[in-house]
N, C-alpha and C positions, 0 to 999 in steps of 0.2 A: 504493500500500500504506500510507504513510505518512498518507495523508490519512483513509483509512477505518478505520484506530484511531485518529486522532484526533478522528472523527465518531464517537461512541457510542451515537447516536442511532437509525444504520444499522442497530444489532445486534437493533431492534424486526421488522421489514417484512424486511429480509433473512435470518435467523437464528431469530429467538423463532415469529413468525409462522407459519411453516413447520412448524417442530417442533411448536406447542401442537395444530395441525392436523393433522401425524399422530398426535400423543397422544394425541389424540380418538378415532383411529382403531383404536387401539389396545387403549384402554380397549372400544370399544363391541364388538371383534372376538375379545378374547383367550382366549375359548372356545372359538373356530371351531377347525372339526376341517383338515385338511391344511393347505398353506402359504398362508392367506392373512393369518399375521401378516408372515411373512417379503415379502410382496407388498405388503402395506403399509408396511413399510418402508424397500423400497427405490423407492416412490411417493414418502415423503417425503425421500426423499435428492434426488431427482429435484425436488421442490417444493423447499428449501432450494437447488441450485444454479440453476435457473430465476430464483430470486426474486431472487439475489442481482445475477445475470446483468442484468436487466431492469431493477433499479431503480438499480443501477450506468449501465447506457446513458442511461437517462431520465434525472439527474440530472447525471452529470458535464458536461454541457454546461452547462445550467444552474446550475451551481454557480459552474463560471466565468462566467459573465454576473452572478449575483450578487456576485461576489469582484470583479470588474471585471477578470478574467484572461486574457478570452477572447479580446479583440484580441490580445494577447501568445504567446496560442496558435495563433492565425491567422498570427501574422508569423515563427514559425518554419520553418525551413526543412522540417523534416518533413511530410511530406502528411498533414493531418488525421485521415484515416481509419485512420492507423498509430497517431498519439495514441491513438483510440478503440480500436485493438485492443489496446493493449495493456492500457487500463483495462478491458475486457469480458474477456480472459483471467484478470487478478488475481481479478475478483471472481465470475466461474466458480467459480475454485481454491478463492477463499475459502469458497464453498459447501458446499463438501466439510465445511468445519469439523463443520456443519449435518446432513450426514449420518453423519459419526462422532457427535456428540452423539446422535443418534436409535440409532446399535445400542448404543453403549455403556448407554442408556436401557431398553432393549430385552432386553440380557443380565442387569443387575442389580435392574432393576423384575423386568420382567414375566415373567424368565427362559424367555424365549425363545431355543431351540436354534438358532444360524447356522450351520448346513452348507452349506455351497456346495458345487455340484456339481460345479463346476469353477472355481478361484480365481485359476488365470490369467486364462481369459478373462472370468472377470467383471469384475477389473480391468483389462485392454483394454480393453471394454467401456466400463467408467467411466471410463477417460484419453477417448478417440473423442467420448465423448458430453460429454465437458466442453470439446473443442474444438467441437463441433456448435454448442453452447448458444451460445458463445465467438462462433461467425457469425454465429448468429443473432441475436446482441445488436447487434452492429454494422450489420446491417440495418435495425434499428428505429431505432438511434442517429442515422441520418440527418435521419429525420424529425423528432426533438425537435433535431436543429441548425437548424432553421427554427421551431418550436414557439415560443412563449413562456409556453404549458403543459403542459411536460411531464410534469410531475404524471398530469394527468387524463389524458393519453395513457398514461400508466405503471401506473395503476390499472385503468384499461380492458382491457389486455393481459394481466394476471397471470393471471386467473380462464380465460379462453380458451384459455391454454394450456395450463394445468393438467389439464383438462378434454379439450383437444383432442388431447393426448399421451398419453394413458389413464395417467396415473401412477397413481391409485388404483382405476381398473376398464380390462377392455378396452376399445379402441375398438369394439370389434365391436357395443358395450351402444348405440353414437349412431346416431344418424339415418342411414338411407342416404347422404342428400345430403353430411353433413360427411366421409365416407369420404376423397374425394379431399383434403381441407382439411388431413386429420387426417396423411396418407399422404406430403404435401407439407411435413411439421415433419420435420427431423431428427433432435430428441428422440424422437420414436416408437418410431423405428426403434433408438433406442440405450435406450430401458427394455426394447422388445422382447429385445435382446440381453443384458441384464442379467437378465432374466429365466430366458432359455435356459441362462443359464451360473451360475445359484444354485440355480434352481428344479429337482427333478429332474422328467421325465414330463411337463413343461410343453409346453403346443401354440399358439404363438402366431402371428402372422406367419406365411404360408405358405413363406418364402424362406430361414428357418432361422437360426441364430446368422449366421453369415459371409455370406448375406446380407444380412441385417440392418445389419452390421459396412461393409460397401461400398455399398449404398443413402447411410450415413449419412456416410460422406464424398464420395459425387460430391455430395450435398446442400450441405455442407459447404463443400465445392470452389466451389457453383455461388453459396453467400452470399457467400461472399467475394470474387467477382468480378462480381457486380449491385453492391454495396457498396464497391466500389473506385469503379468507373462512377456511382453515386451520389452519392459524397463529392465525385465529381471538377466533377459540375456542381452540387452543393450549395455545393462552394467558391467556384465562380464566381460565383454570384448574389450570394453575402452580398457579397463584395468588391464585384461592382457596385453593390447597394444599401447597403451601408454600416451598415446600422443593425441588425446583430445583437447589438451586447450591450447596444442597449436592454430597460429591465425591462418 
């Protein structure tokens, strides 16, 4: 936490980023007749904690390898992949910032009406899928603890999932083929359910909110235990190779 207010750098790609992108969306839509102001922005809530998510995973490793911290974090007794969770929870949370900015935006711009149709579980909804994101950061974290570009792996990722999680149109809009791709994100299934529980009349997902709601934690469940089992022989190699915090 400490370390990402004190990089103010982060608030470009993980924060601004996000937001100017659904303000964009906003701007070209704000005529549209039913909910699809309200759908775009809770796309861009959803783009704001992804982003934060991701470039938090991609980076914190590398940051230490930069800092020259990272053997130090290896030699701790904690099992690496708990470091990393708890960095990819923070900056989940932090994302949120990113989607309060977008309605407060939203109410006093463009004065658009937020009714939820149901405000509990839309916020279940948004805790579930900020733990999903939370996994799914840490799966990818793996792979930039071997990277010595995490950068390009980190930029690579944003856009695909963006895209691949329908935050700003349904999946239904992609190709046959990405269906299964798209079905296999955990975020899916947790904009799908944010959707059901703001939107009224909305027909998403066949499986319904509380489907939706348990898809996205066995998913959930299932990153975090490929990513345990990951860290666990990512840990070993580096130790036997030795040369991870080369730059």
């Amino acid at each position: 936490m400490l370390h990402f207010f004190a990089e103010p750098q982060w608030l470009i790609p993980n924060i601004i980023a996000p937001f100017v992108m659904t303000l964009v969306a906003l701007m070209l839509f704000r005529n549209s007749s039913g909910n699809f102001v309200l759908y775009a922005i809770l796309g861009g809530g959803m783009m704001g904690m992804w982003g934060n998510t991701l470039y938090s995973s991609g980076y914190s490793i590398q940051f230490d390898r930069w800092n020259g911290t990272l053997e130090a974090v290896l030699a701790t007794p904690a099992p690496l992949v708990w470091i990393i969770a708890g960095r990819s929870l923070w900056n989940a949370l932090i994302g949120i910032i990113n989607a309060v900015f977008i309605f407060v935006i939203a109410v006093f711009w463009f004065q658009v009406p937020l009714n939820l149709s149901d405000p509990p579980l839309f916020f279940l909804a948004l805790f579930v899928t900020l733990l999903s994101l939370a996994a799914l950061g840490i799966v990818f974290s793996s792979a930039f603890v071997l990277s010595k570009n995490a950068s390009i792996l980190t930029n690579g990722l944003e856009f695909p999932i963006y895209v691949g999680t329908g935050t700003m149109f349904p999946i239904a809009m992609l190709p046959a083929w990405s269906g299964p791709l798209s079905l296999s994100l955990a975020p899916s299934w947790g904009i799908d359910a944010m959707r059901y529980s703001a939107l009224s009349g909305y027909a998403g997902l066949e499986v319904g909110y509380w489907g939706d709601i348990v898809i996205m934690i066995v998913l959930g469940l299932v990153y975090v235990i490929v990513a345990y089992f990951l860290f666990q022989k990512i840990e070993e190699m580096v130790r036997v190779k030795g040369d991870i915090g080369r730059i």
